[in-house]
N, C-alpha and C positions, 0 to 999 in steps of 0.2 A: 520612134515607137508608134502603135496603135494608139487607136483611139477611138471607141465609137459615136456618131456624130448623127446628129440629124442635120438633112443639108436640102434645101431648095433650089433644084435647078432649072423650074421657068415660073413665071407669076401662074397663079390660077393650075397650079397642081399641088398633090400632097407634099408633105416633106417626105423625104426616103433619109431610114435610119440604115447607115451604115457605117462600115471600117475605113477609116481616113490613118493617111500618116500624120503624122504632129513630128515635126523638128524640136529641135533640144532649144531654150529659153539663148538666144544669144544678151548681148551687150544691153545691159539695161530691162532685161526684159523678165517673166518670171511666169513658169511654169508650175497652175493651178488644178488638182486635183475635187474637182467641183463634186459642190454634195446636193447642191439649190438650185432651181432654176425659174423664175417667175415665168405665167402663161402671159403675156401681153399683148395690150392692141400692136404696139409698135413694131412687133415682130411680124403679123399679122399681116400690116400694112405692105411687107414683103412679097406676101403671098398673092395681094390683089394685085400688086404692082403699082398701090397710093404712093408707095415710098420705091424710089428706081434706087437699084444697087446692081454693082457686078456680081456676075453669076459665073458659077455656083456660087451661095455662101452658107455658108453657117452662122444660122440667126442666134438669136440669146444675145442679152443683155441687162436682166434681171438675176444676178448669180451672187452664189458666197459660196467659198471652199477653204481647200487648206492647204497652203502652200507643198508642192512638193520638192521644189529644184530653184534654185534663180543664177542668172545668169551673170557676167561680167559686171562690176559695179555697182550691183547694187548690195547696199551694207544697211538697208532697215528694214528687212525680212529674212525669215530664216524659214527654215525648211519646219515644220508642224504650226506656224501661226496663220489664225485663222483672219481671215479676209472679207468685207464684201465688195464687190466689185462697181467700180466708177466707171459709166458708160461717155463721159465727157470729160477726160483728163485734161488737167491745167497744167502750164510750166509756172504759173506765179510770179513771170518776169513779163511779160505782153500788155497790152496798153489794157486790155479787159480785166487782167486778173489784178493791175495794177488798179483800176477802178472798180476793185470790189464785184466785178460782175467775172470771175472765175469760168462758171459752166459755159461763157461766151468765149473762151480762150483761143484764139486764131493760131496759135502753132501746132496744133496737130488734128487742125480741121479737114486737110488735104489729103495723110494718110486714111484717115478714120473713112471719110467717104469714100475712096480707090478701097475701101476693105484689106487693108494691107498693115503690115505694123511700123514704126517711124521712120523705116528703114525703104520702104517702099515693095517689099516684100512679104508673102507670107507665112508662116509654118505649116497651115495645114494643105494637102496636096493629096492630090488619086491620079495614080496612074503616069505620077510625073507632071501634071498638071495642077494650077494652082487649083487650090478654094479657097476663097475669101471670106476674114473677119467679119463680121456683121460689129459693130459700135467698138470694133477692137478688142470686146469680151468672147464672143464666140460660143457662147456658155452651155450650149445644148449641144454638151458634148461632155463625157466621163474624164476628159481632161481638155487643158485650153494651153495655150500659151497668151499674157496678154504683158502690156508695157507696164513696168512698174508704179507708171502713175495712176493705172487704174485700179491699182489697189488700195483700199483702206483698212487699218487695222482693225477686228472686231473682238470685242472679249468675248473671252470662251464662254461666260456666262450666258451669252446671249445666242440662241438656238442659230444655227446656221440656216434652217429654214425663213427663222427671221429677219438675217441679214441679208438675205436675199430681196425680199422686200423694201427693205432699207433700201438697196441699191438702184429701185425705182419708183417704186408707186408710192410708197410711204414718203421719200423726199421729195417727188412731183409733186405731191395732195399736202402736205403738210409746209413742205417747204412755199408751196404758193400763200398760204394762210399767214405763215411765219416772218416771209421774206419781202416778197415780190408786192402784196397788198395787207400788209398789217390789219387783222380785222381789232376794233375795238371792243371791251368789256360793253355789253348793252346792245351792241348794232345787229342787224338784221343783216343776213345771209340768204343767198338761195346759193341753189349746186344742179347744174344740166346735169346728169350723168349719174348715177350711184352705182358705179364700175369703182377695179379697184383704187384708182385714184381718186375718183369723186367720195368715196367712202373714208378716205383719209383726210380730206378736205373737210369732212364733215367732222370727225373726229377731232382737228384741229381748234376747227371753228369751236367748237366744244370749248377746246380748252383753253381757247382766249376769252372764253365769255360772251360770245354774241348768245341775244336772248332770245331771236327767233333763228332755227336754220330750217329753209326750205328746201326737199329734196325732190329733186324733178325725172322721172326716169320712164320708158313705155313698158317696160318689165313690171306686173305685179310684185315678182318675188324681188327686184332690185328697192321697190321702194318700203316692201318689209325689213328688208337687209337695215335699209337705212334708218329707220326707225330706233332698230338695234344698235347702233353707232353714234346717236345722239340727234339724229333730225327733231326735231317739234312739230314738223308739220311735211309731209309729202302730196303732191300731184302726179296724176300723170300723165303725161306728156301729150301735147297738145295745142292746136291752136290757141283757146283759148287760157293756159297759164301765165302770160304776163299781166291779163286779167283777176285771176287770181290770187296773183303775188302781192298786188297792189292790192286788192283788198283786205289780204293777210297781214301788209305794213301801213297800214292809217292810212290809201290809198296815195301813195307816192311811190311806190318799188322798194326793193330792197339797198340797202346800201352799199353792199359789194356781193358780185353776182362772179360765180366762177363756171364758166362752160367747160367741161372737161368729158367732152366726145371729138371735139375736132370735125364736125359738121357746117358748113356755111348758112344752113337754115335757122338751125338752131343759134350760131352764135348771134345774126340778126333777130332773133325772136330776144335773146337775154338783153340786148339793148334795149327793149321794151320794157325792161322787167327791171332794168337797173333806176334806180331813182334819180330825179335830175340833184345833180353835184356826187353823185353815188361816181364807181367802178366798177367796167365789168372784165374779169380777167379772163384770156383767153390759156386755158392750159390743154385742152386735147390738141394734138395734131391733125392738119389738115391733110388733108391730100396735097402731095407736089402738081402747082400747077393750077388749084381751084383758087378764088376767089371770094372773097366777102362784100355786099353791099350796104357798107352804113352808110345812113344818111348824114353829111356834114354841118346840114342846119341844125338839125336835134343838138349832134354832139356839141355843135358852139353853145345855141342859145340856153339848153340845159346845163350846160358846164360837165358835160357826164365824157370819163377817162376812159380810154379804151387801151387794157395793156395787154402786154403778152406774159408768158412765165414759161421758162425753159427750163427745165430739171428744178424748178420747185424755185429759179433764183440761187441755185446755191454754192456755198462752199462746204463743196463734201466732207475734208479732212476735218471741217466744225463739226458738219449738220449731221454725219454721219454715227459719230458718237454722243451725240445730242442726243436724235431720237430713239437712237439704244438704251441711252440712261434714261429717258423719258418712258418707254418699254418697261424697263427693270422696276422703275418704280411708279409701275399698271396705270400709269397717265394717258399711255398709246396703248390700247388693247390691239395690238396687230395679232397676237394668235388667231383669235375671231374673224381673220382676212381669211385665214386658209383655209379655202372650202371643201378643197379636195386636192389630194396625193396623188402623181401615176411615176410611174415609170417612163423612161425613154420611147420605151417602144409605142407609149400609150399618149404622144405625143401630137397627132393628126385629133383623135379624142377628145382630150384636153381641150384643143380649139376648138373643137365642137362644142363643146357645153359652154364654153366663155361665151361663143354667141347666142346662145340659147338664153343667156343672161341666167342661169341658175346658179351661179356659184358667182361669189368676192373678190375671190382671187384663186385660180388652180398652180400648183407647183407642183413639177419636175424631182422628183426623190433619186437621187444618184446611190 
């Protein structure tokens, strides 16, 4: 079948929206009728070439649809259930997911990055030639084929625009809050970033009850956004904010500090900013290849933790319909992400205005 697709075929150019084939869902695999598609850095990353992948591919992996077709074996989807899509599928037999750490799942780490499906192969192709998966979702694209683990069920209740979110930036930003560094009722928070993940992290922070949250962004309109989401207190960006942090917590820093841009400057500025015996978690992505320079005296003699968070810590088939019923009953104001609607075709645009920082989060309308 057809299929139109947006597809990147060298760093540092537009995407081109065009007509790809898509092969039928083989063994295990299932064939998605996408309605969502989140604007993310992570896609982004493709374009500058921070993140190397085979090329051509078709990026997206911020999606939810509805099932159209599924393949050989698999028997816990049907064809009208609605989905959001898992950009880091677990098998739940491997030494990671057997230690609770799931999104770390070492067997289908090797497909996902060859951009291929478990098989080593992929469905979508031009001209006879492949194109490749981006996270094995594919999702910027009017239809996908993706493995059955990277589906989660979602209730119809919950807007597929929503679950799209779900499927990244809300279990990145929340799930870091949640999982990864448990913030406590009373503690003190700051947040790099009031992007769509940093905005969910703040939301989070919310609702465990930290009593200050500091939001740190060089965007005016990001740190009005943030405001609106539940900050206390915002800066902006700046040499001088881990000075200000401290004077904002009884001058000691904040107690957990979540950097969620994936910059090496910034992540050494939030160690300033973190208080000694605090945590600072790292959740933006870096560029493949860059480096950070903490200092190792600080982090001893302060006793200050330095972690990472990858998809929020999670286990999607929980956290997935966690933060949906968390949603449903208006604890997670995720409508308020969505800043703005396009089209396919309107999808170069789209990443125009996310850098521009004017908008929370822009989505893909199929």
């Amino acid at each position: 079948m057809k299929t139109k697709a947006a597809v990147l075929y060298q760093p540092n150019t537009p995407f081109k929206v065009e007509d790809l084939e898509l092969g039928s869902p083989r063994a295990g695999e299932i064939l998605i009728k996408v309605a969502a598609a989140g604007v993310c850095h992570s896609d982004w990353h493709l374009m500058t070439g921070a993140t190397q992948h085979a090329l051509p591919v078709v990026p997206g992996h911020e999606g939810a649809g509805v099932v159209e077709a599924v393949g050989q074996g698999v028997d816990k989807f049907k064809p009208g259930d609605h989905v959001a899509l898992n950009w880091a599928p677990n098998c739940g037999h491997c030494f990671y997911c057997l230690h609770e750490r799931p999104s770390l799942c070492e067997t289908y780490i090797e497909p996902i990055w060859a951009g291929t499906m478990m098989d080593g192969t992929t469905r979508l192709s031009k001209n006879g030639q492949p194109v490749y998966h981006f996270s094995a979702t594919a999702c910027f694209a009017e239809y996908t084929v993706v493995p059955q683990e990277c589906c989660v069920p979602l209730d119809k209740s919950v807007p597929l625009t929503i679950g799209a979110l779900i499927g990244c930036a809300v279990t990145t930003g929340v799930g870091a809050v949640f999982n990864t560094a448990p913030v406590k009722p009373g503690s003190s928070v700051a947040v790099f970033g009031a992007g769509g993940v940093g905005l969910n992290v703040i939301m989070a922070a919310k609702l465990a009850g930290a009593s200050k949250i500091i939001a740190v962004d060089q965007a005016e309109a990001k740190c009005d956004m943030a405001l609106g989401f539940g900050a206390t207190d915002v800066l902006m960006a700046g040499a001088s904010v881990p000075d200000a942090i401290r004077k904002l917590t009884g001058g000691r820093g904040a107690d957990t500090v979540f950097e969620a841009i994936g910059v090496p400057a910034v992540q050494e500025q939030c160690l300033g900013a973190t208080r000694p015996g605090g945590t600072l978690v790292l959740v933006g992505l870096s560029a493949m290849g860059s480096g950070t320079n903490f200092p190792g005296a600080i982090i001893a003699r302060q006793e200050k933790t330095v972690t990472g968070s990858y998809y929020g810590t999670a286990n999607t088939a929980r956290d997935f319909p966690l933060f949906a019923d968390l949603y449903l009953q208006g604890k997670l104001d995720l409508d308020k992400l969505v800043s703005k609607t396009y089209a396919l075709d309107e999808i170069n645009e789209a990443y125009a205005d996310m850098l521009d920082g004017e908008v929370a989060r822009g989505v893909i309308i199929f």
